[in-house]
C-alpha positions as CSV (number, residue, x, y, z in Angstrom):
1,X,118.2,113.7,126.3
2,X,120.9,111.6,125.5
3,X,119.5,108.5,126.2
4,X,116.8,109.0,123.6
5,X,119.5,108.6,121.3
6,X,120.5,105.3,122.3
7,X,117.0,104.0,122.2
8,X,117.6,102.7,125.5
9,X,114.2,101.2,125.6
10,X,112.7,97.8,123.6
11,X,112.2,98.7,120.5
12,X,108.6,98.6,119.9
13,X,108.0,95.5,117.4
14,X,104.7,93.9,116.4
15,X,104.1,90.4,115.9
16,X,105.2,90.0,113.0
17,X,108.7,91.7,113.4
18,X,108.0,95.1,111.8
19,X,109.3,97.5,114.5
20,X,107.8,101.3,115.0
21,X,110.2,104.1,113.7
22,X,107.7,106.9,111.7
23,X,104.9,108.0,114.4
24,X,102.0,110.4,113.3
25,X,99.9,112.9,115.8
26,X,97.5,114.2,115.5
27,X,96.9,117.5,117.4
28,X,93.3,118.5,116.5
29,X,90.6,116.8,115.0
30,X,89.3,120.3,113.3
31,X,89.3,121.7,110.1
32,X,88.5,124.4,107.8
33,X,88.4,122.5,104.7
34,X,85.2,120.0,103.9
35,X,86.5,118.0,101.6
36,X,84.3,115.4,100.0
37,X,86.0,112.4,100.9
38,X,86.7,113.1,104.6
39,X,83.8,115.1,106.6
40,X,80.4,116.5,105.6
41,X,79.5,119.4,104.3
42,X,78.2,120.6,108.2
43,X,81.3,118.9,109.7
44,X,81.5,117.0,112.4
45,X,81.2,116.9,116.3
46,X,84.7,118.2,117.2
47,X,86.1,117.3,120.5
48,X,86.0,119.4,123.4
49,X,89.6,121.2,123.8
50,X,89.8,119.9,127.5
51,X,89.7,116.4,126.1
52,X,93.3,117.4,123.4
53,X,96.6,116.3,124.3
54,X,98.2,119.3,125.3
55,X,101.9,119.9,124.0
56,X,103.5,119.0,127.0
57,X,101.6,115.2,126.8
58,X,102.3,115.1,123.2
59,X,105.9,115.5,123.8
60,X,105.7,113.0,126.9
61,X,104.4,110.3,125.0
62,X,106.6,111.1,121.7
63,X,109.9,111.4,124.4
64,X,109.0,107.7,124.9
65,X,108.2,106.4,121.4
66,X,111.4,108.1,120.3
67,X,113.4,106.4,123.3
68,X,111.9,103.2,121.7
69,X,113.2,103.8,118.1
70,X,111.0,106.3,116.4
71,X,113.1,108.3,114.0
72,X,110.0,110.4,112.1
73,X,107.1,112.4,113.3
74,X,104.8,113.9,110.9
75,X,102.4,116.5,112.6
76,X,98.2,116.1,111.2
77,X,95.0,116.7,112.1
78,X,92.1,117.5,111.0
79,X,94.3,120.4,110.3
80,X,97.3,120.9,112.4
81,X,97.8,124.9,111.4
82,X,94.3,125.5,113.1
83,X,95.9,124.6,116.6
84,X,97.2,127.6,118.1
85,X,100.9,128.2,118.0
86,X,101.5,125.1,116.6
87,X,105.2,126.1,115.7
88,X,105.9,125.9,119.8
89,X,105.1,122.5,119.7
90,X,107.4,122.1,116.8
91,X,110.7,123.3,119.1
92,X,109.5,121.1,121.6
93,X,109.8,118.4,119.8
94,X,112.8,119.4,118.3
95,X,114.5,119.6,121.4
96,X,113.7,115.8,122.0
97,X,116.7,114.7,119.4
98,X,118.0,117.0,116.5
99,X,118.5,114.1,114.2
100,X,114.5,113.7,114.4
101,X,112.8,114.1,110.8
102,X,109.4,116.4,112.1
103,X,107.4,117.0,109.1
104,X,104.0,118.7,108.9
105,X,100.7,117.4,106.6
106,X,98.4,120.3,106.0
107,X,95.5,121.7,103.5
108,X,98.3,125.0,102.8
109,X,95.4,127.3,103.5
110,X,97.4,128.9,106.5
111,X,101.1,127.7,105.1
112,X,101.9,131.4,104.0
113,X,101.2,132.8,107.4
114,X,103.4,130.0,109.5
115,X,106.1,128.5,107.0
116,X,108.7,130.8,108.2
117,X,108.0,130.6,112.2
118,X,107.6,126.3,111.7
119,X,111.1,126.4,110.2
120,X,112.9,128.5,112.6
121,X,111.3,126.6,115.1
122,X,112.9,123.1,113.3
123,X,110.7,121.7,111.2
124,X,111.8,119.5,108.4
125,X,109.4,120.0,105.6
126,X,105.8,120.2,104.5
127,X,103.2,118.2,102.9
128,X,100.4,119.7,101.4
129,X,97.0,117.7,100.2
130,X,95.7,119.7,97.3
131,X,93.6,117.4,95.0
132,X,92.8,119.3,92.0
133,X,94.6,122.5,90.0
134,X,91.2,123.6,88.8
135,X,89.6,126.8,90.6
136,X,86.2,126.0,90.6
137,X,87.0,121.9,90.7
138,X,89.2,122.6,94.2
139,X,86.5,124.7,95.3
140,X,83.9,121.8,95.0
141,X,86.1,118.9,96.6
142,X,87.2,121.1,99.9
143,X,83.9,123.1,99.5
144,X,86.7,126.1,100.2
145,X,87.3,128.7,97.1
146,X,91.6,128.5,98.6
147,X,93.5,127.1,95.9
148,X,94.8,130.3,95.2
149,X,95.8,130.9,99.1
150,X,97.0,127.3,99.0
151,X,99.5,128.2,96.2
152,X,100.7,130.7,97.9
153,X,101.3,128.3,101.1
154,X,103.4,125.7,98.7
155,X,105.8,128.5,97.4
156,X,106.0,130.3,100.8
157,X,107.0,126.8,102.3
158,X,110.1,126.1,99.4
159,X,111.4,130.3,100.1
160,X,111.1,129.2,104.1
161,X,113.8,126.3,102.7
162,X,110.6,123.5,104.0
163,X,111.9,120.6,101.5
164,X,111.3,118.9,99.5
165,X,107.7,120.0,99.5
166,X,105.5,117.3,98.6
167,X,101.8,117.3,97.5
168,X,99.5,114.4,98.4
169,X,97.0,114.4,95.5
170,X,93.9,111.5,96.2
171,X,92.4,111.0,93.3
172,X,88.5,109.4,92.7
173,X,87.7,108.2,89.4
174,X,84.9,110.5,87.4
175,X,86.2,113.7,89.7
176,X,89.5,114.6,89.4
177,X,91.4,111.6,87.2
178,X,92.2,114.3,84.1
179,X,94.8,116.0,85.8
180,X,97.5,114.2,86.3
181,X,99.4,115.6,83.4
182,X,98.7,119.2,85.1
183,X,100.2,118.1,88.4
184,X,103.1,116.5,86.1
185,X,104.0,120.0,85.0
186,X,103.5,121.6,88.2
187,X,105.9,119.1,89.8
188,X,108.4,119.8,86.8
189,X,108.0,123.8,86.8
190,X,108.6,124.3,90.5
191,X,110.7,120.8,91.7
192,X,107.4,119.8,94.4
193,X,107.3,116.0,94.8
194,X,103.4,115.0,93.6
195,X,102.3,111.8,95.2
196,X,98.9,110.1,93.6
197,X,97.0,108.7,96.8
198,X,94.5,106.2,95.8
199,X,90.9,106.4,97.2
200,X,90.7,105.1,100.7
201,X,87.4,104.1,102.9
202,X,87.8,106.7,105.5
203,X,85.4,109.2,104.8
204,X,82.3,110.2,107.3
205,X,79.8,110.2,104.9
206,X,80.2,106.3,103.7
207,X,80.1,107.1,100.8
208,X,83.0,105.2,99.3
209,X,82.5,102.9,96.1
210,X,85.8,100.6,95.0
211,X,85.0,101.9,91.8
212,X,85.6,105.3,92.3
213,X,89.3,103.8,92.9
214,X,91.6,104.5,90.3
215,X,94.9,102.5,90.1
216,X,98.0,105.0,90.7
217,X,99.9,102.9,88.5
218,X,97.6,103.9,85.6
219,X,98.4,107.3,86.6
220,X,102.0,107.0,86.4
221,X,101.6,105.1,83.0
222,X,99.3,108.3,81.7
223,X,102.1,110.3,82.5
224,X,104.6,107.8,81.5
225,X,103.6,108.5,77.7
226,X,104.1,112.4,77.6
227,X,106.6,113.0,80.3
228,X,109.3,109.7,80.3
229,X,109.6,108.4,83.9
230,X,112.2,106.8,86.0
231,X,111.7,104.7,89.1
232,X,114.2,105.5,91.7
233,X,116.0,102.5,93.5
234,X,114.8,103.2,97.0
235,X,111.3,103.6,98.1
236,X,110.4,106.6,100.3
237,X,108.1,104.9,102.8
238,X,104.8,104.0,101.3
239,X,105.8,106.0,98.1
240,X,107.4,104.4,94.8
241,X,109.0,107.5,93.7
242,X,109.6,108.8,90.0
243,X,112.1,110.9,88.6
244,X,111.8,112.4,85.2
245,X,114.3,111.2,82.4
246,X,114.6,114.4,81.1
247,X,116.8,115.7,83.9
248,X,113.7,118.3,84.7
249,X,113.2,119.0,88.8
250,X,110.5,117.5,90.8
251,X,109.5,114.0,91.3
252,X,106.2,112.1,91.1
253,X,105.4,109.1,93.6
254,X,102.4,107.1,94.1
255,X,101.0,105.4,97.6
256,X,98.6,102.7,95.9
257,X,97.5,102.0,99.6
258,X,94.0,99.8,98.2
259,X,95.4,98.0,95.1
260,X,99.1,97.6,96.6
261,X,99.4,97.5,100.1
262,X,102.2,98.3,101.5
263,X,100.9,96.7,105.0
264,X,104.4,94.0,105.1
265,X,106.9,97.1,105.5
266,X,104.9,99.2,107.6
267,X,106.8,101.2,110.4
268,X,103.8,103.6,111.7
269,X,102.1,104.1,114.6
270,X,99.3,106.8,115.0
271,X,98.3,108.7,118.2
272,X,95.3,110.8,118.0
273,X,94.3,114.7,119.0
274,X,92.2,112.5,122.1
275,X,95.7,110.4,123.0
276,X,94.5,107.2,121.3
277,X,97.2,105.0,120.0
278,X,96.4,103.1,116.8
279,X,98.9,100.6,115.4
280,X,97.2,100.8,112.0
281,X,95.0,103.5,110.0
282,X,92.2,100.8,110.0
283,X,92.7,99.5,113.0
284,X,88.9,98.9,114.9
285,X,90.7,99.1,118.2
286,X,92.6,102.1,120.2
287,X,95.0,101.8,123.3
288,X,93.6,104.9,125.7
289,X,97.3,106.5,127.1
290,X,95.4,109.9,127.8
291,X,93.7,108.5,131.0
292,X,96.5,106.4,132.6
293,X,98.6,109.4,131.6
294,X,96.3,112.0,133.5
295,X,96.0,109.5,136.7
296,X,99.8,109.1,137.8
297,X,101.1,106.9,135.2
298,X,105.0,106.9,134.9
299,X,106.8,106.4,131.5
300,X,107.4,102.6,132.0
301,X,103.7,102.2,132.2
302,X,102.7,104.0,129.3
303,X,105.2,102.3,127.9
304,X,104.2,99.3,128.2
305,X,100.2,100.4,127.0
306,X,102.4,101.1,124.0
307,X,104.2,98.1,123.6
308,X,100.4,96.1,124.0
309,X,99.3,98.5,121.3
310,X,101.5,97.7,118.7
311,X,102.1,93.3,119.7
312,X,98.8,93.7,118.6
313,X,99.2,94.9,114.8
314,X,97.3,93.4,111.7
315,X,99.2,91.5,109.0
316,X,97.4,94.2,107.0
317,X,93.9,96.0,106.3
318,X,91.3,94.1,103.8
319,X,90.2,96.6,101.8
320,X,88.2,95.1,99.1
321,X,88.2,91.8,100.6
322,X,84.9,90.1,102.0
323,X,84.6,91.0,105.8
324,X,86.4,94.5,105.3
325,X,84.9,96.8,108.2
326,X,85.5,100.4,108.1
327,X,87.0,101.8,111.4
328,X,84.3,103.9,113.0
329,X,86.4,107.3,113.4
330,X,87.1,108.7,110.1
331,X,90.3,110.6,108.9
332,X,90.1,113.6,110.4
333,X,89.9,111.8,113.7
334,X,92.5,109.6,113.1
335,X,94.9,112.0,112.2
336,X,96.1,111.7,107.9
């Protein structure tokens, strides 16, 4: 494996210089949660299994993408924890480079179960969406009565040493925009990272109104006036993070993806349960490596379906700007 470390292929760079290094796959489009801004209630058509990447294709193409640069894989779905023995896949990838950042993105429901098997097994740290604190509030945004089980997943995933354990939080105006001082504390009692995720247009149901958008900014300026903040000097990703001025643990951090797009720095690249590469969330168009890969491709091939994929990478999505189209798969066939 050596040569993975050396990168000894072209890095993959778009066309306007940003090169690949944090990859996200997705390993199943399923889930057990319904939450309201991502699937119906009934759910949705879910792919036939024989049409998933299996692990060993997963790790193919990753092998490649890591040869070319990637430094950070972050596991999704749907919901990754409903694939079967998930933390396999997790040493296989670990075996490609031990410098690699694997992380994991996950609705907690099955955290307390699999933290401690997905850490032995080398994975670097969890992050759990949980978008409201409030029993009967989380039960009518997931349509799942888990926050309870999902508490549970968080603190099994900081005694299993998976951290920092960050919390993606999306918040929609007129549902759950009262609670960022709650997620405040919660981030200062226990030392999780809360990140505020602003509204996106990526639900099934298309049902998403800019005005249900609410600025993270404001967020961070809510919780500004009762808990004094600090912006750290470096950016993690996506995420302007926030320390507390107090000294207390925890951090907060905002990904204000709609009203500050952070499209000129981006370094992802997205392959899909189905083995569709995506150079961007809201991309309209995929690059198909499953079927080359299934019909004799070698790695210099796919390699080069990769190096198409990404030459081909927006400036940046429109959101909120006139001719903005909506890619027809919605999150939880992308992969979060």
């Amino acid at each position: 494996m050596e040569n993975m470390q050396d990168h000894t292929r072209v890095p993959l760079i778009d066309g306007f210089g940003r090169a690949v290094r944090d990859l996200r796959i997705s390993v199943t489009d399923r889930c057990n949660f319904r939450c309201r801004y991502c699937m119906p209630a009934e759910g949705l058509a879910w792919l036939p299994r024989t049409d998933l990447l299996t692990f060993e294709e997963i790790v193919r193409l990753t092998a490649i993408l890591v040869d070319s640069g990637v430094t950070s894989l972050k596991l999704t779905g749907g919901e990754p924890l409903v694939r079967r023995d998930l933390a396999r896949l997790v040493a296989m990838l670990r075996s490609l480079a031990p410098t690699l950042d694997i992380s994991l993105t996950t609705n907690g429901f099955l955290l307390k179960e699999h933290a401690a098997e997905l850490a032995a097994a080398g994975l670097t740290r969890v992050t759990v969406s949980c978008d409201s604190l409030i029993r009967h509030r989380f039960e009518d945004m997931t349509l799942r009565d888990a926050l309870t089980e999902v508490m549970e997943g968080l603190e099994a995933s900081a005694a299993a040493g998976l951290t920092p354990v960050k919390i993606n939080s999306v918040v929609i105006k007129g549902v759950n925009d009262d609670e960022s001082l709650s997620f405040a504390r919660l981030a200062r009692r226990t030392g999780f990272e809360v990140r505020f995720i602003e509204y996106m247009p990526l639900d099934a149901q298309d049902e998403w109104d800019s005005s249900a958008v609410i600025p993270a900014r404001t967020l961070i300026g809510e919780i500004h006036e009762s808990f004094p903040l600090s912006p750290q000097e470096h950016s993690d990703g996506p995420a302007t993070v926030f320390t507390f001025a107090d000294g207390s643990p925890g951090r907060l951090a905002i990904i204000p993806s709609v009203t500050e797009p952070f499209c000129a720095s981006c370094d992802r690249a997205r392959i899909t349960a189905d083995g569709r590469m995506r150079a961007c969330l809201f991309s309209l168009e995929e690059t198909d490596l499953i079927t080359p890969m299934r019909t004799g491709a070698d790695d210099d091939e796919l390699a080069a379906h990769m190096q198409r994929c990404i030459a081909g990478k927006w400036a940046g999505h429109s959101i909120g700007r006139e001719g903005f189209v909506k890619p027809a798969r919605s999150m939880s066939m992308i992969g979060g």
